[in-house]
C-alpha positions as CSV (number, residue, x, y, z in Angstrom):
1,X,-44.3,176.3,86.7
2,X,-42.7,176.9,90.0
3,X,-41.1,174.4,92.5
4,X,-39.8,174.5,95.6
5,X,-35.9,173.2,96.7
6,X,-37.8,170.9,99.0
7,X,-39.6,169.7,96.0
8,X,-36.8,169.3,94.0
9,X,-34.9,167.2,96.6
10,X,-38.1,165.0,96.6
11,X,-37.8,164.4,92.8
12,X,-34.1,163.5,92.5
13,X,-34.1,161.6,96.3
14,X,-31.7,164.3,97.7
15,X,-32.0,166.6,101.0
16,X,-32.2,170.7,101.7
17,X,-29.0,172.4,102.6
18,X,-31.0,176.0,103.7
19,X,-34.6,176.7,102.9
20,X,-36.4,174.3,101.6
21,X,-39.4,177.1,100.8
22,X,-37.4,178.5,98.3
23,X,-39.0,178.1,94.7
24,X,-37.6,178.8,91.2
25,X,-39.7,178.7,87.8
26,X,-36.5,179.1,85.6
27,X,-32.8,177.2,85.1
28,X,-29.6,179.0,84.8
29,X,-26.1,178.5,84.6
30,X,-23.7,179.6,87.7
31,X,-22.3,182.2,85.2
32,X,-24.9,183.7,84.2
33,X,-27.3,183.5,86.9
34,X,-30.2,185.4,88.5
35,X,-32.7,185.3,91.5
36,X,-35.4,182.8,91.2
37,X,-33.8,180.5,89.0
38,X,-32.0,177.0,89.7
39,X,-28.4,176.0,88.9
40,X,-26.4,172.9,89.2
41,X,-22.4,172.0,90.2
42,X,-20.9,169.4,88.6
43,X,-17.8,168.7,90.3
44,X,-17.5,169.4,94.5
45,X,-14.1,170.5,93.7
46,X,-15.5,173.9,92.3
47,X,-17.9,174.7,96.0
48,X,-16.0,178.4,95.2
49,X,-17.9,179.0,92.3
50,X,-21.5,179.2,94.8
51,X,-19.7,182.2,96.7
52,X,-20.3,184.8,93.5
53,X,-23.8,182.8,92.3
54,X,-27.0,184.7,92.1
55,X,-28.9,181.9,92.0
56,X,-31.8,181.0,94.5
57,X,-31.2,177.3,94.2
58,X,-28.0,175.2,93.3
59,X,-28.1,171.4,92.7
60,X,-24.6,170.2,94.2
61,X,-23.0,166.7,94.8
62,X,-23.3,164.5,97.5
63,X,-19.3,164.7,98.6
64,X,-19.7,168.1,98.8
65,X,-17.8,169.4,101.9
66,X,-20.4,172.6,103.1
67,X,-18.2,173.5,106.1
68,X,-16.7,176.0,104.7
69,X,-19.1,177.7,102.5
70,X,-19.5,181.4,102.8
71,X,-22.7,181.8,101.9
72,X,-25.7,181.5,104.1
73,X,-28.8,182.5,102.5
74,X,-27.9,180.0,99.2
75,X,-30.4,176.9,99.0
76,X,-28.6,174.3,98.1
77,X,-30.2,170.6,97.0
78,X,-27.9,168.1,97.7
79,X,-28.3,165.1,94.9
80,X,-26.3,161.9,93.8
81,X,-25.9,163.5,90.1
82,X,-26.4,167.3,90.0
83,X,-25.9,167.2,86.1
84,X,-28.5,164.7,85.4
85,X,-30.9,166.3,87.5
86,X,-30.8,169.6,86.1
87,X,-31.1,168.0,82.7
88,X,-34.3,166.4,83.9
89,X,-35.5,170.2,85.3
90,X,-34.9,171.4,81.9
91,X,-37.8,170.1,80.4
92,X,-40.0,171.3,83.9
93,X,-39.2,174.7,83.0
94,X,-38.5,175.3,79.0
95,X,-40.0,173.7,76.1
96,X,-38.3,172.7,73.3
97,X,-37.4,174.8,70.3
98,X,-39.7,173.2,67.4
99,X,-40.9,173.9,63.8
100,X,-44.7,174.1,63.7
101,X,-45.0,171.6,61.0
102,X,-48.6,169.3,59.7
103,X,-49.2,167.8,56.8
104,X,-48.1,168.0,53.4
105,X,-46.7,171.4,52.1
106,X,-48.5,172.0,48.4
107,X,-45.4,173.7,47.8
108,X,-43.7,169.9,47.8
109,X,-42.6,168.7,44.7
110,X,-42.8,164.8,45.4
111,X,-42.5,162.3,42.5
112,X,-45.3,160.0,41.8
113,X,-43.6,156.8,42.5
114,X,-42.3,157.8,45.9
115,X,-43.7,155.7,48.7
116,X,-44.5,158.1,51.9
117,X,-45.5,156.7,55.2
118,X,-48.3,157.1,57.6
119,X,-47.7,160.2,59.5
120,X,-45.1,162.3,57.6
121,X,-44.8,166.0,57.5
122,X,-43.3,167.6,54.5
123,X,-42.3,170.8,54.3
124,X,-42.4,173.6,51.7
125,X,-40.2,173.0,48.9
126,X,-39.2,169.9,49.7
127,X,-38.0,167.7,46.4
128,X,-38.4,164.1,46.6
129,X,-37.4,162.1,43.6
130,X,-38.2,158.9,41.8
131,X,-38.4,155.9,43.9
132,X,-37.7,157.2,47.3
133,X,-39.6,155.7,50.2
134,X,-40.4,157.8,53.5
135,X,-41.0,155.9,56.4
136,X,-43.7,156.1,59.3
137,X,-43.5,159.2,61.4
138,X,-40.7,161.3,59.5
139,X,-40.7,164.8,59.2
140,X,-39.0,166.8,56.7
141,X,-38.3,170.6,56.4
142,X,-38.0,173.1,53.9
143,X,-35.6,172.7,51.2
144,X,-35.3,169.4,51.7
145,X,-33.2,167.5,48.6
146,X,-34.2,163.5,47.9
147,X,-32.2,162.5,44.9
148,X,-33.5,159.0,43.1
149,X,-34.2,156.0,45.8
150,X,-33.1,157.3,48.8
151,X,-34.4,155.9,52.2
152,X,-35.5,156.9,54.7
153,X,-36.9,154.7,58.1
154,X,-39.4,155.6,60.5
155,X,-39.3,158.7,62.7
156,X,-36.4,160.3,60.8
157,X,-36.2,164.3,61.2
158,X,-34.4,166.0,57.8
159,X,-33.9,170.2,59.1
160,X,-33.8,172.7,56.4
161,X,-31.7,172.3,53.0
162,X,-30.2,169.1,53.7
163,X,-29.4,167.2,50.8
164,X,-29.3,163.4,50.5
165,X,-28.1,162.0,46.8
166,X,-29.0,158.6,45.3
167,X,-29.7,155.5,47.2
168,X,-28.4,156.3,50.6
169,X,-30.1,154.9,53.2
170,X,-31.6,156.2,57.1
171,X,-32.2,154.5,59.7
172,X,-34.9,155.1,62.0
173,X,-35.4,157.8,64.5
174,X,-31.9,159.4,62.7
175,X,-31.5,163.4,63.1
176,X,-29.9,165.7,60.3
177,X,-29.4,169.2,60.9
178,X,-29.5,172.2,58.5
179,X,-27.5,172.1,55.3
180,X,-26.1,168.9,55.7
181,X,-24.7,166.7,52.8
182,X,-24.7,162.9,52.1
183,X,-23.6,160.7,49.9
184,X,-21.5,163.2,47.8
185,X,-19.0,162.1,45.8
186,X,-15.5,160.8,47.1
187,X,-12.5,162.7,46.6
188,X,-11.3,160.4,44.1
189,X,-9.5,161.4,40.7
190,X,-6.7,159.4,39.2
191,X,-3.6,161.4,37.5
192,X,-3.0,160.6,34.3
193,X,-1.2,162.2,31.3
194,X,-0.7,165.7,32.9
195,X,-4.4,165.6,34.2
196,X,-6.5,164.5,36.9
197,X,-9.4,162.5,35.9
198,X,-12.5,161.8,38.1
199,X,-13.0,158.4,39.5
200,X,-16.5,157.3,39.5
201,X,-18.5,156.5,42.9
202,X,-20.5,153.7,43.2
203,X,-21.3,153.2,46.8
204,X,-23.8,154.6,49.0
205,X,-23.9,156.0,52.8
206,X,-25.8,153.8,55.0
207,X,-26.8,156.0,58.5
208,X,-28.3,153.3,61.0
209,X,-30.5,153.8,63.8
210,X,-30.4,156.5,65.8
211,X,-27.6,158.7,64.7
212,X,-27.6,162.4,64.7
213,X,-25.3,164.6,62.2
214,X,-25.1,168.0,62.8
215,X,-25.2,171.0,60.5
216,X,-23.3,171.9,57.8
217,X,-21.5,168.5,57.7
218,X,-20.7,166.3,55.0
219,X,-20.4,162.5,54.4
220,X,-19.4,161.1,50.7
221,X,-20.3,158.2,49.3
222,X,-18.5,155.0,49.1
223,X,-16.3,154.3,45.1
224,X,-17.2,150.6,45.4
225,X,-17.8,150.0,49.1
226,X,-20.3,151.9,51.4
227,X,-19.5,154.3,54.0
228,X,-21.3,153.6,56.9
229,X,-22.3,155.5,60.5
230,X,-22.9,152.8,62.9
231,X,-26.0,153.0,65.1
232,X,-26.0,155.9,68.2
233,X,-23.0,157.9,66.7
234,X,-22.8,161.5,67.6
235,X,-21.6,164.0,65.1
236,X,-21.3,167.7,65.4
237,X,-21.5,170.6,62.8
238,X,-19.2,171.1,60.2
239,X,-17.6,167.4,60.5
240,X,-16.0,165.8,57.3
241,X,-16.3,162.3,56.7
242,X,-14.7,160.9,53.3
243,X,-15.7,158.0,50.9
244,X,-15.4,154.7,52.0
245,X,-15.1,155.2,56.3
246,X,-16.5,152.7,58.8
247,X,-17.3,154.6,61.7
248,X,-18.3,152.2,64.9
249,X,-21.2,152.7,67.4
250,X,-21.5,155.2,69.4
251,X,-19.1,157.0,68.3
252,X,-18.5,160.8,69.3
253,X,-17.1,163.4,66.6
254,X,-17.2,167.0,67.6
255,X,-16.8,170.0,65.4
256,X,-14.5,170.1,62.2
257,X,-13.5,166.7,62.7
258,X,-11.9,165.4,59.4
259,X,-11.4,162.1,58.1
260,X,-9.7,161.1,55.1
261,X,-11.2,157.9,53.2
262,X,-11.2,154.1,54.2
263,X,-10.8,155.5,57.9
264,X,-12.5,152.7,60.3
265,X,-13.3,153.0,63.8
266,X,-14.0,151.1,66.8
267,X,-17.3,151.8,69.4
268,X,-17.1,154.5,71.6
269,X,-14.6,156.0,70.1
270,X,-14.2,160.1,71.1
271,X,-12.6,162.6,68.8
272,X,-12.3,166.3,69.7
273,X,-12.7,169.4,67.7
274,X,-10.3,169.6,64.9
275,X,-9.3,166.2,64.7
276,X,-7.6,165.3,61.2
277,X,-7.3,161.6,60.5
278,X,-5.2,160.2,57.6
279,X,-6.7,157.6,55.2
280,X,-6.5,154.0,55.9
281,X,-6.2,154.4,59.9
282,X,-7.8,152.3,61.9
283,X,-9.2,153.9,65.5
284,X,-9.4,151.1,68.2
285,X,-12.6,150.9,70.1
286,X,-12.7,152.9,73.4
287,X,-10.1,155.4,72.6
288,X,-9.7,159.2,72.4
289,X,-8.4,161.9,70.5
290,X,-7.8,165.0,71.9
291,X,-8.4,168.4,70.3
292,X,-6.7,169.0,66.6
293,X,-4.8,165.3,67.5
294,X,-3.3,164.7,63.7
295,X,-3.3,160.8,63.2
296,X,-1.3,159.2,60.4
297,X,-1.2,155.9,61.9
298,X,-3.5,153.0,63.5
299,X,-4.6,154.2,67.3
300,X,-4.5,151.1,69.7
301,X,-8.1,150.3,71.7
302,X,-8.5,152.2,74.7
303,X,-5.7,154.1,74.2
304,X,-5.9,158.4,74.6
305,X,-3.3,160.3,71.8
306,X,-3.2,163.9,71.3
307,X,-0.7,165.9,69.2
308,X,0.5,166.3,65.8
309,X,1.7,163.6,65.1
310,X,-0.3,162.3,67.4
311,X,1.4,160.6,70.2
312,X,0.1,159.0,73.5
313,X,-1.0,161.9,75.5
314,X,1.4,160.6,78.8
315,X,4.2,161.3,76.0
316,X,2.2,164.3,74.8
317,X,2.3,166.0,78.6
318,X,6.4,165.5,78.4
319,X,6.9,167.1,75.7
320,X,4.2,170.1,76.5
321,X,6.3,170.9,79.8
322,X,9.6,170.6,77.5
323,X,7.9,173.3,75.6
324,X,6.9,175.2,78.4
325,X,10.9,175.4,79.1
326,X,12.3,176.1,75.9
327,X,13.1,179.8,76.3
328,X,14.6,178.8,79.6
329,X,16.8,175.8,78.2
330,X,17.6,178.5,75.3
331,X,19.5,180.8,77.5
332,X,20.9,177.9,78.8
333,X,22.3,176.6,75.7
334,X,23.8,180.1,75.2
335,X,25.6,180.7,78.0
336,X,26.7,177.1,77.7
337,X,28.1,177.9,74.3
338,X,29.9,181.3,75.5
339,X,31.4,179.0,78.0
340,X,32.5,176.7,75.3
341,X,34.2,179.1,73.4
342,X,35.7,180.8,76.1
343,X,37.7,177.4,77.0
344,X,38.1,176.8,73.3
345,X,40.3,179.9,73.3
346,X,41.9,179.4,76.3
347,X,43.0,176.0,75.4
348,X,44.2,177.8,72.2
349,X,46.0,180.2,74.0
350,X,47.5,177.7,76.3
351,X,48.8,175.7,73.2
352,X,50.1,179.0,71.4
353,X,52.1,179.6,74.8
354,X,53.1,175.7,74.7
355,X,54.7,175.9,71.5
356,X,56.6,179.1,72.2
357,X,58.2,178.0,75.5
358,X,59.4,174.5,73.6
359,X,60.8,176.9,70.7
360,X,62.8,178.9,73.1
């Protein structure tokens, strides 16, 4: 499919900056760009950035000051949101990565008292246990683990080698990447004559509505209480979410997250790669947490903390540019102290002398 910049303006209400003749069948990035392909700018701040672009088209905001632009043969599309727009191109020009899956793998080893839906596709090897009910519309990959009365809602997508253990429950139109885990045990063991001993678990892990978990994460089961992903929370690959956590709505965890147990969060709460939250916090609603933030205490609403420990990040930014001057204040302190001792001794000197001159 090919479309023209004049075309493009049409779709997204915007106007031609160049020619509007110009046609693309592909979307690129400014960095790695090529002829015949479209690109977007997100911020008008970064209008540099079109001066090295090989790209035919670029989607750029509607503040963008063009006066001084270098280029002249570059076709720009003005538009109100050039990021949303070239989201929307994306599906114009590429199609979706997808397994090719129908039906019912033979291969499945599905338990006779397991309720499946209208319109499920299950994949090879998939093991669904006693008492498990699959909803309307789900599809389920390869390698695919059900323990014992696990379920699953309508429209639920289960990739590769995910595992889901007894009882937990997911809610509808929920997405689980590859080699994902829930409903493992807690970390829970009690220390007792020179030993640890295991605590049993008892609760579940309730996923509502859509929520998508990426791979290679891992979510354990509640001892008595659940833990439980509130409805249209994000989280990336390789997060680690522990026994007993309430995490809000729409809530966004990103890479290696980890949370200790009984953590509870507010909606729309944002936590950045790395962070690591002790147990029994409490995240406000609305707030942040900035990149490999370390958290050992309750995080007020709206509030944005970074650091370890983490501290509001307008304290955070005095002490980074304290940092920044340490080797500075260093030598400072150094020649402070060489001045020190130099009038140390002098004083000395000058007492020695004192003492002589009321002898003689």
């Amino acid at each position: 499919m090919r479309l023209t910049a004049g075309e493009i303006a049409e779709l997204f209400s915007g106007s031609v900056h160049g020619d509007a003749d110009v046609s693309v069948d592909d979307i690129c990035s400014l960095r790695q760009s090529s002829n015949g392909k479209v690109s977007f700018l997100s911020d008008s701040k970064n209008l540099r950035d079109l001066e090295t672009t090989l790209a035919s088209i670029v989607l750029v905001p509607e503040q963008s000051d063009l006066s001084n632009l270098k280029s002249t043969s570059l076709t720009l599309v003005i538009v109100s949101d050039p990021s949303a727009a070239f989201m929307k191109l994306l599906s114009q020009f590429r199609e979706a990565p997808t397994h090719q899956l129908t039906g019912i793998s033979p291969n499945a080893i599905i338990d006779a008292s397991a309720s499946i839906g209208k319109d499920v596709v299950i994949g090879s090897y998939v093991s669904i246990a006693a008492g498990c009910q699959i909803g309307d519309g789900c599809v389920i990959h390869a390698g695919v683990s059900l323990a014992p009365n696990v379920v699953l809602e309508q429209n639920v997508m289960l990739h590769p080698n995910v595992v889901i253990y007894a009882g937990c429950r997911i809610g509808n139109r929920v997405i689980i990447h590859a080699g994902t885990v829930i409903g493992a045990d807690g970390f829970g063991y009690k220390f007792s004559q020179g030993a640890y001993h295991k605590i049993q678990h008892y609760g579940i892990v309730v996923i509502e509505q859509d929520v998508e978990v990426g791979a290679c994460t891992t979510i354990d089961r509640g001892m008595i209480d659940n833990t439980i992903i509130h409805q249209g929370t994000k989280i990336d690959n390789q997060v680690m979410i522990a026994h007993n956590c309430d995490i809000g709505p729409h809530n966004i965890l990103v890479s290696q997250v980890g949370l200790a147990g009984s953590i509870t969060t507010g909606e729309n709460c944002r936590f950045g790669g790395q962070v690591g939250i002790a147990d029994h916090v409490n995240v406000g609603k609305n707030s942040s947490l900035v990149a490999q933030a370390g958290v050992f205490r309750d995080i007020p609403e709206g509030e944005t903390y970074g650091g370890s420990p983490a501290t509001p990040m307008r304290d955070q930014k005095k002490i980074f540019m304290a940092q920044i001057k340490l080797p500075e204040m260093r030598q400072t302190v150094r020649k402070l102290q060489k001045q020190v001792a130099a009038l140390e001794e002098q004083i000395s000197n000058q007492n020695e002398q004192n003492k002589l001159e009321r002898v003689a």
